[in-house]
C-alpha positions as CSV (number, residue, x, y, z in Angstrom):
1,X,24.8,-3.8,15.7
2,X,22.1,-5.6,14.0
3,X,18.3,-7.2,15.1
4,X,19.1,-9.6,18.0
5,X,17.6,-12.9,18.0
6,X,14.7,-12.1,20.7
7,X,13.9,-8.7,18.7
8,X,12.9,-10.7,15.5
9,X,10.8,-13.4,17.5
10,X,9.4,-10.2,18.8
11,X,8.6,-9.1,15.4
12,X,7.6,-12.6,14.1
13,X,5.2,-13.5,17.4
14,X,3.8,-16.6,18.4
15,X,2.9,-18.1,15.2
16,X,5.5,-17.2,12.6
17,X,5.7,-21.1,11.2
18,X,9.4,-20.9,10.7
19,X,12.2,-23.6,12.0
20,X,15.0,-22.8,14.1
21,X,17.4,-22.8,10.6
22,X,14.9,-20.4,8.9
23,X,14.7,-17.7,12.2
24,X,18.5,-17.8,11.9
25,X,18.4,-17.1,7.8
26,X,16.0,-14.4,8.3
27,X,18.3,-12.5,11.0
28,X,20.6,-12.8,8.6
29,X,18.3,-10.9,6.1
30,X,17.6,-8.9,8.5
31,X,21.4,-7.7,9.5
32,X,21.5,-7.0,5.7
33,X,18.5,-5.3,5.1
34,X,19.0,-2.9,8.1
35,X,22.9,-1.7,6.2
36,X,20.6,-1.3,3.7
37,X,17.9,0.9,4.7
38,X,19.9,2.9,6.9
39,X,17.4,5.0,8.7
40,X,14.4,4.3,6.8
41,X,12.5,1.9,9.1
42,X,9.4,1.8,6.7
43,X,11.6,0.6,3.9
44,X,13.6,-2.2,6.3
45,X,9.7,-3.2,7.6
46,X,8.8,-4.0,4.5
47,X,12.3,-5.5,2.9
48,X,11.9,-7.7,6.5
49,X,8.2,-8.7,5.7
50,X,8.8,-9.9,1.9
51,X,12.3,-11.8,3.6
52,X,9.2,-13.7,5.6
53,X,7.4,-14.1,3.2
54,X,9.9,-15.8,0.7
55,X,10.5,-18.3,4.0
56,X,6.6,-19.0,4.1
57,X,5.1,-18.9,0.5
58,X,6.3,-20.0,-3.0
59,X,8.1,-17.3,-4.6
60,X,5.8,-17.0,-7.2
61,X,3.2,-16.0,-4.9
62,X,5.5,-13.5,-3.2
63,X,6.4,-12.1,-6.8
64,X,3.3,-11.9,-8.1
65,X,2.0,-9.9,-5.3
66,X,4.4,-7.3,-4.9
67,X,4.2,-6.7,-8.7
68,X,0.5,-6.3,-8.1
69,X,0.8,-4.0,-5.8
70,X,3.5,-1.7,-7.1
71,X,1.1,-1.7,-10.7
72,X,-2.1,-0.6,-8.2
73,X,0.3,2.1,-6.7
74,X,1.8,3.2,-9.9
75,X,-1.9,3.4,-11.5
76,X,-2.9,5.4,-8.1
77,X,-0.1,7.7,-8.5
78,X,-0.5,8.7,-12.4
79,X,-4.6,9.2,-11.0
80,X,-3.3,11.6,-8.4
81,X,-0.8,13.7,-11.3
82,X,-3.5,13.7,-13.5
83,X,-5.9,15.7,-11.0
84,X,-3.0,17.6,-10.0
85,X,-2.4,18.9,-13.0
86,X,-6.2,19.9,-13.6
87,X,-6.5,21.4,-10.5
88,X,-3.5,23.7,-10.9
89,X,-4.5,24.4,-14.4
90,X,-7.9,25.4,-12.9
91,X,-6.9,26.8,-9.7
92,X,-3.4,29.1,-11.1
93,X,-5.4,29.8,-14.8
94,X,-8.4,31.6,-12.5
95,X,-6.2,33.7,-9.9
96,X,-6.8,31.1,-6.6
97,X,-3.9,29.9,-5.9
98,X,0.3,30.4,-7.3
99,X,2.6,28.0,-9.2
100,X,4.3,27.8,-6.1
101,X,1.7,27.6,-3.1
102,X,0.6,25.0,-5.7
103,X,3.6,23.4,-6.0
104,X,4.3,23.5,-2.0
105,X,0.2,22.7,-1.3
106,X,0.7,19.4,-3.8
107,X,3.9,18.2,-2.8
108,X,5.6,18.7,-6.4
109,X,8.3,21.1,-7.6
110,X,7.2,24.5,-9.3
111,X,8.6,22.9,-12.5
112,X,6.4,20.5,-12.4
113,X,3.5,23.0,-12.5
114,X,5.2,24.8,-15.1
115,X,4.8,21.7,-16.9
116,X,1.3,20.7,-16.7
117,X,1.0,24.7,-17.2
118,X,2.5,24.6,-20.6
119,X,5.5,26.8,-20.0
């Protein structure tokens, strides 16, 4: 069974700013997003929060902002390879660490370090 009524006005609080018609859309959403997700209550949190957020702001704004946001993460993440990859060129190339203690240290596959290793 799904988010109960109380357990989203819970989750909204006090002064969520929606109408009794757009509480009962959103536990819709939120029936949906929770098949969805499955266990993965970070994913549902934020599926549930951009739900909101479509009921409160323009679309647009909603849009804009979450393409923001997954460019700034995207741009972080490409920051974080390309220091990986240094570091285990550095690191592996003078004897300090393995490809795979770098690999399992890093969070990446021993491919991977293969890779940015050139083999």
């Amino acid at each position: 069974m799904g988010m109960q009524r109380y357990e989203l006005e819970a989750w909204l609080g006090d002064d969520h700013g929606l109408t009794d018609d757009q509480i009962d859309e959103l536990l819709v959403q939120a029936d949906d997003i929770d098949s969805r997700s499955g266990d993965d209550q970070d994913e549902a949190r934020e599926a549930l929060t951009a739900a909101y957020r479509l009921l409160r702001e323009g679309a647009d704004a909603v849009v804009a902002d979450l393409a923001q946001r997954r460019a700034a993460a995207r741009a972080a993440e490409l920051d974080a390879l390309a220091g990986l990859q240094q570091a285990a060129i550095t690191l592996i190339g003078r004897g300090d660490a393995t490809e795979s203690g770098f690999a399992r240290q890093a969070g990446v596959d021993r491919m991977t370090v293969r890779k940015w290793l050139g083999k």
